[in-house]
Backbone as a chain_set.jsonl record, in Angstrom:
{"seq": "XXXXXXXXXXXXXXXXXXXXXXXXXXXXXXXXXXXXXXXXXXXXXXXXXXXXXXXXXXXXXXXXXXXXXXXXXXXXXXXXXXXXXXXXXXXXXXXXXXXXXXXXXXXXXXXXXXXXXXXXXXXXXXXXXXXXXXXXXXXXXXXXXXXXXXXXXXXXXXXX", "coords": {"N": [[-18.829, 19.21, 10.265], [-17.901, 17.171, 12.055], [-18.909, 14.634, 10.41], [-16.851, 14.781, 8.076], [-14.659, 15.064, 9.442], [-15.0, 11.929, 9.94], [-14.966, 10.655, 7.714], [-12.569, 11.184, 6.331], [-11.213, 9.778, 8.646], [-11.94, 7.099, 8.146], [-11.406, 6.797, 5.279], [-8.353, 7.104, 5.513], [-8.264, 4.953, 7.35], [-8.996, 3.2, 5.251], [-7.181, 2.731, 3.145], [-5.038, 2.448, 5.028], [-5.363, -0.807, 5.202], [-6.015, -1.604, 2.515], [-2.624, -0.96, 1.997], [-1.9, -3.108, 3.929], [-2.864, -5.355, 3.227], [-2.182, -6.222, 0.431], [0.442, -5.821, 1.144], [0.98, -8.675, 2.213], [-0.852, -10.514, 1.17], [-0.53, -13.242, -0.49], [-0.488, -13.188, -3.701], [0.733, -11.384, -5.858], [1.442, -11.9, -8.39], [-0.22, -14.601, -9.913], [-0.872, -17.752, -11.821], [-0.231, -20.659, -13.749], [-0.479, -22.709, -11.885], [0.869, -21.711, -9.532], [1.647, -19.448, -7.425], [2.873, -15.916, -6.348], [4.661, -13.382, -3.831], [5.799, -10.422, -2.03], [7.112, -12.26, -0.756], [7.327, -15.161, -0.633], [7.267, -17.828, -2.834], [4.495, -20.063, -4.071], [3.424, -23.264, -4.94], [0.296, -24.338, -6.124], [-2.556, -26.377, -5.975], [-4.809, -27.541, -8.526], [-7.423, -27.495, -7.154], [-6.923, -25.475, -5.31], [-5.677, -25.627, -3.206], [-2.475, -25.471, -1.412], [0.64, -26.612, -2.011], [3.389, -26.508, -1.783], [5.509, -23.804, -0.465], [7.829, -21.876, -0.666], [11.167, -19.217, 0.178], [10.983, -16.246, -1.175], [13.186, -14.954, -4.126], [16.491, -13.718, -3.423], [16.447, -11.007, -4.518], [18.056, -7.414, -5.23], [16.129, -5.636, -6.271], [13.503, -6.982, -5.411], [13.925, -7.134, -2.46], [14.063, -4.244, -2.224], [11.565, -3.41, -2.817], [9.957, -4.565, -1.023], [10.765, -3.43, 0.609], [10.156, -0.758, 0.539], [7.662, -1.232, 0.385], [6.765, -1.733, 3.429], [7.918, 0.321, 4.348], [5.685, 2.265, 3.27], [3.861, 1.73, 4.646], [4.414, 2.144, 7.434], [4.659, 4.878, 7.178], [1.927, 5.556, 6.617], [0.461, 4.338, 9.061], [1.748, 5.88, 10.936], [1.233, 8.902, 10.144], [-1.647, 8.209, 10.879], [-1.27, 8.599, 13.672], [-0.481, 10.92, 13.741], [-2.218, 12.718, 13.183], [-4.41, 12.207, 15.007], [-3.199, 13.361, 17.094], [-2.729, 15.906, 15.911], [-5.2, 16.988, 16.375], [-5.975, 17.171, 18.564], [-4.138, 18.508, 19.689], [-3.492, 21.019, 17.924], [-3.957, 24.292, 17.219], [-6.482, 26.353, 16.516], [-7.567, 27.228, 13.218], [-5.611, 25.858, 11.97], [-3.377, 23.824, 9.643], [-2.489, 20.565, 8.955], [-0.304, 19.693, 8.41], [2.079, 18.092, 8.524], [0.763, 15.63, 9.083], [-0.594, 15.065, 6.624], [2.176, 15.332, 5.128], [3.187, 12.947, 5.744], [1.212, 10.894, 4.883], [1.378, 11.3, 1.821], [4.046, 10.842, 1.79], [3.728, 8.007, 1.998], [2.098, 7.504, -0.341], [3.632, 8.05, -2.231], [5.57, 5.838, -1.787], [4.223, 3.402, -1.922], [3.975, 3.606, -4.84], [6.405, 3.779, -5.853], [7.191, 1.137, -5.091], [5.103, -0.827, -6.421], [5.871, 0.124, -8.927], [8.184, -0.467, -9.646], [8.105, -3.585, -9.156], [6.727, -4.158, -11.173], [8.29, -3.432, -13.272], [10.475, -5.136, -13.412], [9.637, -7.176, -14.151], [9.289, -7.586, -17.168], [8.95, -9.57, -18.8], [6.334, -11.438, -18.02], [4.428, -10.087, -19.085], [4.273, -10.453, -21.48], [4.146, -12.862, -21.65], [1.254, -14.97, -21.642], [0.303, -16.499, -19.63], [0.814, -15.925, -16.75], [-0.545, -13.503, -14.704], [-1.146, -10.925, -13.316], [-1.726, -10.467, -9.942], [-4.598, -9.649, -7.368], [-3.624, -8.674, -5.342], [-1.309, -7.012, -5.954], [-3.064, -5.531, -7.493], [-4.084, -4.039, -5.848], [-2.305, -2.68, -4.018], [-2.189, -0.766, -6.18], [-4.076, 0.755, -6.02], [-4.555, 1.651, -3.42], [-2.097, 3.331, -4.19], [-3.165, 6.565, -5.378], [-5.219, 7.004, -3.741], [-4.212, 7.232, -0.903], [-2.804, 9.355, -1.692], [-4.368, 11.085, -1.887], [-5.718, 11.323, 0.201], [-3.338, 12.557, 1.414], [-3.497, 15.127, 0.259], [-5.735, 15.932, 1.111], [-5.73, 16.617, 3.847], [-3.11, 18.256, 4.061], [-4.887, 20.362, 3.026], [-6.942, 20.807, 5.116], [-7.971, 22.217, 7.687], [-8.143, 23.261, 10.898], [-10.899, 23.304, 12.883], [-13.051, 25.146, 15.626]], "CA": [[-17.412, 19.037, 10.489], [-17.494, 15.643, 12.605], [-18.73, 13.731, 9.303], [-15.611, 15.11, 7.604], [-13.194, 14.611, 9.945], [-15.103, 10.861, 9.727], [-15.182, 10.371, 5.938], [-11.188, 11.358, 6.223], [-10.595, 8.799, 9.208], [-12.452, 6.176, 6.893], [-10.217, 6.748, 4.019], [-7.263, 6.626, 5.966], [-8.369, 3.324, 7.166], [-9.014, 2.01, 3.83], [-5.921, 2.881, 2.536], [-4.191, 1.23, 5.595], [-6.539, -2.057, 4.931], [-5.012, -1.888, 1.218], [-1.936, -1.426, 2.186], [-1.299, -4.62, 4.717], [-3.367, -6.631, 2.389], [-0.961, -6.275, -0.911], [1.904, -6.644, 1.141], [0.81, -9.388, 3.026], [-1.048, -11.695, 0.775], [0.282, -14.048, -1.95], [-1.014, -12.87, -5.256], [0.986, -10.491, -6.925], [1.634, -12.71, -9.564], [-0.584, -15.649, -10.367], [-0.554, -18.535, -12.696], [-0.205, -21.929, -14.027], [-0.388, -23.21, -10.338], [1.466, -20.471, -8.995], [0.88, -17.647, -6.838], [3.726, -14.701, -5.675], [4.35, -12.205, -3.074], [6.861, -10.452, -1.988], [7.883, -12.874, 0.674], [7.226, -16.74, -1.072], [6.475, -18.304, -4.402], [3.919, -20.986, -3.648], [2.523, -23.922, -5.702], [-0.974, -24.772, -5.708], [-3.193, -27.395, -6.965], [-6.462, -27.238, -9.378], [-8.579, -27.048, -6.405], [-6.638, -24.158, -5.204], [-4.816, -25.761, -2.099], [-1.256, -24.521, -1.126], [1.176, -27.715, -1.538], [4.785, -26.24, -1.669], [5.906, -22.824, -0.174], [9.758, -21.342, -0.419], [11.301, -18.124, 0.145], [11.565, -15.661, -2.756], [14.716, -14.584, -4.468], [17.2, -12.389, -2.674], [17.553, -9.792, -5.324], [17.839, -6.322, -4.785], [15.19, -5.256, -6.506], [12.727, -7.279, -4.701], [14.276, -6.297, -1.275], [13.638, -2.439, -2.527], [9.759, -4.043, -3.432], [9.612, -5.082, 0.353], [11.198, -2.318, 2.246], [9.12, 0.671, 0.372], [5.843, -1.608, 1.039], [6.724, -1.737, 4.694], [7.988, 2.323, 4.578], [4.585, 2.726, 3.024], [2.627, 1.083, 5.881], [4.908, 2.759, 8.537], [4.209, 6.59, 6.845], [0.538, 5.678, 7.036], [0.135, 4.25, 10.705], [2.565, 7.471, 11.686], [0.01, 9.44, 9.976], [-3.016, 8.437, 11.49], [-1.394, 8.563, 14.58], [-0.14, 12.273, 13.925], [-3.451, 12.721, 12.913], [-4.93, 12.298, 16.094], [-2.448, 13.674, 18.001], [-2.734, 17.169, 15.807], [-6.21, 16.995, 16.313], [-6.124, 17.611, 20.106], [-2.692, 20.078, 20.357], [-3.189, 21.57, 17.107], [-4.389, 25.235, 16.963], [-7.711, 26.956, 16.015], [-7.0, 27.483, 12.078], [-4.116, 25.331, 11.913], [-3.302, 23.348, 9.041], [-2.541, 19.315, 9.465], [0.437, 19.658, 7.106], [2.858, 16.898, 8.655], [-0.171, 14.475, 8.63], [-0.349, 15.006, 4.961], [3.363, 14.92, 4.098], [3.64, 11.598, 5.567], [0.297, 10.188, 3.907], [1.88, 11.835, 0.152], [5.368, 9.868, 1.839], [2.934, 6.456, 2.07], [1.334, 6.83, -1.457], [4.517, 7.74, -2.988], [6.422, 4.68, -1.65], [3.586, 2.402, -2.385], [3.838, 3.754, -6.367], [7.363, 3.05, -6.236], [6.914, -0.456, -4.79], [4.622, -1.116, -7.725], [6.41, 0.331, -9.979], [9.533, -1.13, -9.328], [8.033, -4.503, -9.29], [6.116, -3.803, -12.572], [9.703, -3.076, -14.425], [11.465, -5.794, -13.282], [8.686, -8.161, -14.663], [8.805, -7.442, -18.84], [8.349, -10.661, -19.925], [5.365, -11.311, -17.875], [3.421, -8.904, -19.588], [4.263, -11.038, -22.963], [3.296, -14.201, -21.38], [0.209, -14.907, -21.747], [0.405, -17.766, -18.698], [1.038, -15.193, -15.685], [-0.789, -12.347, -14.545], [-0.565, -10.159, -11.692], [-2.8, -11.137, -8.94], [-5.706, -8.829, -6.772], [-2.456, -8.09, -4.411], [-0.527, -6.384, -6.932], [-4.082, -4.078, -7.996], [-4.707, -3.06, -4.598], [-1.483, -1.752, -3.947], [-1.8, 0.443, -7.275], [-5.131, 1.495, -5.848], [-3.636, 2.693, -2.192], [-1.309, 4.565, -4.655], [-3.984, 7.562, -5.671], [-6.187, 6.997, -2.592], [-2.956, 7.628, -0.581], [-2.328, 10.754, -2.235], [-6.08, 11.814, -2.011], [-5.851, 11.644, 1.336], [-2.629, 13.006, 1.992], [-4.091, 16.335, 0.485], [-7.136, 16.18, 2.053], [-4.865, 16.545, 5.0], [-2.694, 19.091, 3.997], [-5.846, 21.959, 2.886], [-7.768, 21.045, 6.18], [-8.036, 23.459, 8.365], [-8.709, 22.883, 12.442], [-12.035, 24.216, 13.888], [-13.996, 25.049, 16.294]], "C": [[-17.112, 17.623, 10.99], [-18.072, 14.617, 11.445], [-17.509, 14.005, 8.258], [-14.909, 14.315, 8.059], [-13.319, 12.667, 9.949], [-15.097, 10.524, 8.623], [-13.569, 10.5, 5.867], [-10.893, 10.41, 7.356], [-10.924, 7.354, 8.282], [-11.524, 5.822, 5.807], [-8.92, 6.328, 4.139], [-7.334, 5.15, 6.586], [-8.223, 2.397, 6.344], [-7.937, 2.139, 3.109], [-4.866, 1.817, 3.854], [-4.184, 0.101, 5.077], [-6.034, -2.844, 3.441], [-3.606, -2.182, 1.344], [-1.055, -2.884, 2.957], [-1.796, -5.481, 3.812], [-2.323, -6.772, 1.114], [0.134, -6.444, 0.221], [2.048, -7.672, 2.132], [0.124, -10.889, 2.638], [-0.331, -12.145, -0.116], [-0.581, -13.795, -3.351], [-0.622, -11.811, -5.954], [0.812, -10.837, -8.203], [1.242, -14.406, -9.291], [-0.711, -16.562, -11.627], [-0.177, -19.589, -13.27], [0.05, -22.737, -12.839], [0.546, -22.794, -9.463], [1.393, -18.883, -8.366], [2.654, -16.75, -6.001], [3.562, -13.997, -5.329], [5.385, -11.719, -3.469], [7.599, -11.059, -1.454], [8.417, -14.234, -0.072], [6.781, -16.565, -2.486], [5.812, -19.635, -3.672], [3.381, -21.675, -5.097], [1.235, -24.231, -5.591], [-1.426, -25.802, -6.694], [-4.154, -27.012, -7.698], [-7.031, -26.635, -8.511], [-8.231, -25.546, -5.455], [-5.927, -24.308, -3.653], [-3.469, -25.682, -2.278], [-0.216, -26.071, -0.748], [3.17, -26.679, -1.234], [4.949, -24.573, -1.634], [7.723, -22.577, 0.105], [9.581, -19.622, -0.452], [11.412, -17.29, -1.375], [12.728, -15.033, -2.957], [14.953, -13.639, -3.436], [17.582, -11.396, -3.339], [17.227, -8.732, -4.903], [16.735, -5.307, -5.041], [13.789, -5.756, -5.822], [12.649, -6.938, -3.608], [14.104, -4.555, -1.218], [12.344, -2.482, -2.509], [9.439, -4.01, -1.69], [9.947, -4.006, 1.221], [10.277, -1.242, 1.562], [7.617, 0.2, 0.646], [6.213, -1.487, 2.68], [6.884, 0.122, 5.234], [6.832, 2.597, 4.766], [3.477, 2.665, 4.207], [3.066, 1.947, 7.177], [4.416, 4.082, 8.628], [2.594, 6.568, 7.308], [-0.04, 5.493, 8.476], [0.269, 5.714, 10.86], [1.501, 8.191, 11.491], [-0.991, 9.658, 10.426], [-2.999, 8.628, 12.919], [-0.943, 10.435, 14.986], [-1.509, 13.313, 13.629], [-4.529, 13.076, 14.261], [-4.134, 12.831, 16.951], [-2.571, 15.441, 17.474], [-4.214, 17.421, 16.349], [-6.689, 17.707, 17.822], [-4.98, 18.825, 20.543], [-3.176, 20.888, 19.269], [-4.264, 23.226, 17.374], [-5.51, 25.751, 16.537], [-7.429, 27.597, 14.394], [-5.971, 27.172, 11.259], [-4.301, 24.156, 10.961], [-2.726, 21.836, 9.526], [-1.325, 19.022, 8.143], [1.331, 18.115, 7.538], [2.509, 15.709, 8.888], [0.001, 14.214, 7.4], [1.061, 15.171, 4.737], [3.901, 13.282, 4.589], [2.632, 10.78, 4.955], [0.723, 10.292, 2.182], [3.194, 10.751, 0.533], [4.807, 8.308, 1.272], [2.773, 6.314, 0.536], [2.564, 7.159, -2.249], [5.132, 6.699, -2.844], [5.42, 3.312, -2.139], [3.577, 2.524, -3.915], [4.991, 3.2, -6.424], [7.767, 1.756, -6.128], [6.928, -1.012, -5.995], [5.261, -0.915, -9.148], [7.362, -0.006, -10.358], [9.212, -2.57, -9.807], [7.29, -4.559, -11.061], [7.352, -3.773, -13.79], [10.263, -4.039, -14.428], [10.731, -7.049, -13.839], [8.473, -8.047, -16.127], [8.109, -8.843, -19.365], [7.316, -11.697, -18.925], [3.96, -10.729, -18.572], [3.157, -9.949, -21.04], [3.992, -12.32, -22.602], [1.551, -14.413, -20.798], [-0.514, -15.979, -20.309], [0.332, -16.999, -17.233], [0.105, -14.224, -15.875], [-0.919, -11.642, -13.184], [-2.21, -10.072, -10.941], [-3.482, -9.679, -8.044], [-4.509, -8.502, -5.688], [-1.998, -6.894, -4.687], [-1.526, -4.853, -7.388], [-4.478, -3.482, -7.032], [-3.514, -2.483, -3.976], [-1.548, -0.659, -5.251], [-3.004, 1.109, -7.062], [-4.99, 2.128, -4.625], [-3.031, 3.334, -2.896], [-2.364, 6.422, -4.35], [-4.909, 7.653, -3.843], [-5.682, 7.776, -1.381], [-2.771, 9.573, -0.485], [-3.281, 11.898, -2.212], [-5.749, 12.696, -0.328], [-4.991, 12.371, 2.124], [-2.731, 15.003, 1.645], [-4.76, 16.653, 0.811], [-6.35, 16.778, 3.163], [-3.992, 17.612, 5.103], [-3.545, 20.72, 3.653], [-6.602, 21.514, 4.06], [-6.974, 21.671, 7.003], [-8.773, 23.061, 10.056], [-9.837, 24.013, 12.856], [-12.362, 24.108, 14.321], [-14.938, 24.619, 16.557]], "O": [[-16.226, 16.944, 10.472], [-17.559, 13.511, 11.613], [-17.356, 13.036, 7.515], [-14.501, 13.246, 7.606], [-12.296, 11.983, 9.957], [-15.466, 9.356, 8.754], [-13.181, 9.628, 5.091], [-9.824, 9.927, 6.981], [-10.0, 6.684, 7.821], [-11.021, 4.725, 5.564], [-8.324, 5.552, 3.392], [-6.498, 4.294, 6.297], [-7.679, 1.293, 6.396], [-7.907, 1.316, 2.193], [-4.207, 0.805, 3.619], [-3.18, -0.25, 4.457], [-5.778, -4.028, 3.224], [-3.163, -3.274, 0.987], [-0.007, -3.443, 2.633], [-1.101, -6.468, 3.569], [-1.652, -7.803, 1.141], [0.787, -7.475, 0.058], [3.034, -7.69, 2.869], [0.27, -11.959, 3.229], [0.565, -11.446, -0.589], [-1.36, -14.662, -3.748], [-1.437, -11.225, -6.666], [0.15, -10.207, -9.028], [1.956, -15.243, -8.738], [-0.625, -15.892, -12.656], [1.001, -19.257, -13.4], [0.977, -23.539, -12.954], [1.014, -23.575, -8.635], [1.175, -17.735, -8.755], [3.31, -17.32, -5.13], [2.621, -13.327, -5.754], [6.002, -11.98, -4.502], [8.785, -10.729, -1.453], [9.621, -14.475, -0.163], [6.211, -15.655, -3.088], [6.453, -20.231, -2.807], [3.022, -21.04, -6.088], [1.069, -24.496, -4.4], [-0.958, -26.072, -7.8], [-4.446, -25.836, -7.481], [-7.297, -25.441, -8.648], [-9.075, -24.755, -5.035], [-5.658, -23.309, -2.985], [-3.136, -25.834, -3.454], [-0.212, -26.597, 0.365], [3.707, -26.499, -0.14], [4.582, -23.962, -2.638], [8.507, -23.072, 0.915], [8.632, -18.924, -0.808], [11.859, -17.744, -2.428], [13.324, -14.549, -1.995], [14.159, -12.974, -2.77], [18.643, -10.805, -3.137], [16.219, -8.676, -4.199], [16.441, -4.374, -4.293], [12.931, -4.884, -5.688], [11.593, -6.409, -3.262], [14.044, -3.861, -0.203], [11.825, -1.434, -2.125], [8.537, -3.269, -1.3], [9.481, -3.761, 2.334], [9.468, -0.821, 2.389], [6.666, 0.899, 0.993], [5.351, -0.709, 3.089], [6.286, 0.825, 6.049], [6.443, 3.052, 5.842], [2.543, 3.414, 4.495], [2.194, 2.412, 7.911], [3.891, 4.555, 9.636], [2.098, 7.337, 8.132], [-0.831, 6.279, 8.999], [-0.625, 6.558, 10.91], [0.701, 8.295, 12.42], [-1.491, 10.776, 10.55], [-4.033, 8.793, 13.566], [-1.046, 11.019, 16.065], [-1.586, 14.51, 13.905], [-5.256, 14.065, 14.362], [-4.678, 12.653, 18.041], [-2.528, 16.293, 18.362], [-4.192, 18.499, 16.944], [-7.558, 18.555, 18.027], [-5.009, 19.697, 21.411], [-3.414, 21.962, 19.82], [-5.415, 23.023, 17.76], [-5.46, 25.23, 15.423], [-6.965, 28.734, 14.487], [-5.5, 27.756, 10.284], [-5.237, 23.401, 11.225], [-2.439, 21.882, 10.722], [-1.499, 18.289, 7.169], [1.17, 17.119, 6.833], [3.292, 14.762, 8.963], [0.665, 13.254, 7.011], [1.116, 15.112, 3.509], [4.743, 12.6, 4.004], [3.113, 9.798, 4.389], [0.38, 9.405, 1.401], [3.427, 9.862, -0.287], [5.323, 7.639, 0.376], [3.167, 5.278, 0.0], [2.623, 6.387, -3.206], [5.464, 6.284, -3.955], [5.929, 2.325, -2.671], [3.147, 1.504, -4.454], [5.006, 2.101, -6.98], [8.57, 1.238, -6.904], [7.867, -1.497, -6.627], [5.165, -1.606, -10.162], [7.573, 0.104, -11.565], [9.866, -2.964, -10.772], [7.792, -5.269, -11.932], [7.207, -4.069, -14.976], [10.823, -4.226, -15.509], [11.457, -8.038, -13.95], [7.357, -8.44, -16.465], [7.118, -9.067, -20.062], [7.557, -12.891, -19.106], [2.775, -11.036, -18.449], [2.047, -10.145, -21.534], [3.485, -12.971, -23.514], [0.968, -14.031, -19.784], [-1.727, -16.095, -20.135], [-0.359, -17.641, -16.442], [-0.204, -13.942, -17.032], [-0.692, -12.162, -12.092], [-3.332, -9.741, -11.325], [-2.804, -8.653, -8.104], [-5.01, -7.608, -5.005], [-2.139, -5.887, -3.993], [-1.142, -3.695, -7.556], [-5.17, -2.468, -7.128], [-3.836, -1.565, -3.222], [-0.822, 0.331, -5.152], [-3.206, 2.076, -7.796], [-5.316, 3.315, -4.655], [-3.159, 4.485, -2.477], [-2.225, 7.182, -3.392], [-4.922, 8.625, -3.087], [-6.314, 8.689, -0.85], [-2.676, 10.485, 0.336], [-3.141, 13.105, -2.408], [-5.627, 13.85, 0.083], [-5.337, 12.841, 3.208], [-2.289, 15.9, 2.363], [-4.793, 17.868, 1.004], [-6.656, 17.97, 3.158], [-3.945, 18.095, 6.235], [-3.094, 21.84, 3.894], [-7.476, 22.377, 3.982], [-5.748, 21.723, 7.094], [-9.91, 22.6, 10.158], [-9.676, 25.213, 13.074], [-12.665, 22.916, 14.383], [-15.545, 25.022, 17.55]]}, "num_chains": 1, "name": "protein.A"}
């Protein structure tokens, strides 16, 4: 049972770990000396140093990109902290359900993030010059991981 309940704190770590990293570094979208978050567009040089940083657009769709990555991160902390908190009140046979509906909250808001930003990008996809940066794939990999964990969470069972 205590390598469980550690193999499920683990996970939930690494899903945090994903999450701050995608919405925290610059590489959603890289490319011809260009790297994007959600925050900045930055230029870079050959050698891969960082000359010119600005804010990124104010559109609404990006601002929807930024607040469901931050939701996402919020559901998951909450989580691990409801997590530990059922862990000690919770009951002899007692399910860990409102752990798991905010970890399923986390990996759904991190899909819609992605997915959001993914739509609003078509003609990316057809340029052959851009592509979406190790930011961008590790938020679509917290998606599932997310969701793993948020049922893990909902069929465990508290024991003795």
């Amino acid at each position: 049972m205590l390598l469980l309940l550690l193999g499920i704190i683990v996970l939930h770590v690494a899903v945090l770990v994903l999450l701050f990293v995608s919405t925290i570094v610059s590489q959603w979208i890289v490319g011809n000396g260009h790297a994007t978050d959600l925050w900045q567009n930055c230029s870079t040089s050959s050698s891969g140093n960082v000359h010119h940083c600005y804010s990124s657009s104010a559109n609404e769709w990006l601002q929807s990109v930024q607040a469901t990555m931050i939701l996402s991160i919020i559901f998951s902390v909450l989580s691990l902290f409801l997590f530990f908190c059922q862990l000690f009140t919770l009951t002899k046979g007692g399910r860990f359900y409102i752990t798991g509906v905010f970890q399923i909250l986390a990996g759904l808001c991190v899909m819609s993030a992605a997915s959001i930003y993914t739509v609003r990008h078509p003609e990316w996809h057809l340029n052959s010059d851009y592509s979406y940066g190790f930011a961008y794939i590790l938020a679509w990999v917290a998606f599932p991981l997310a969701l793993l964990s948020g049922v893990v969470y909902v069929i465990l069972r508290k024991r003795e």
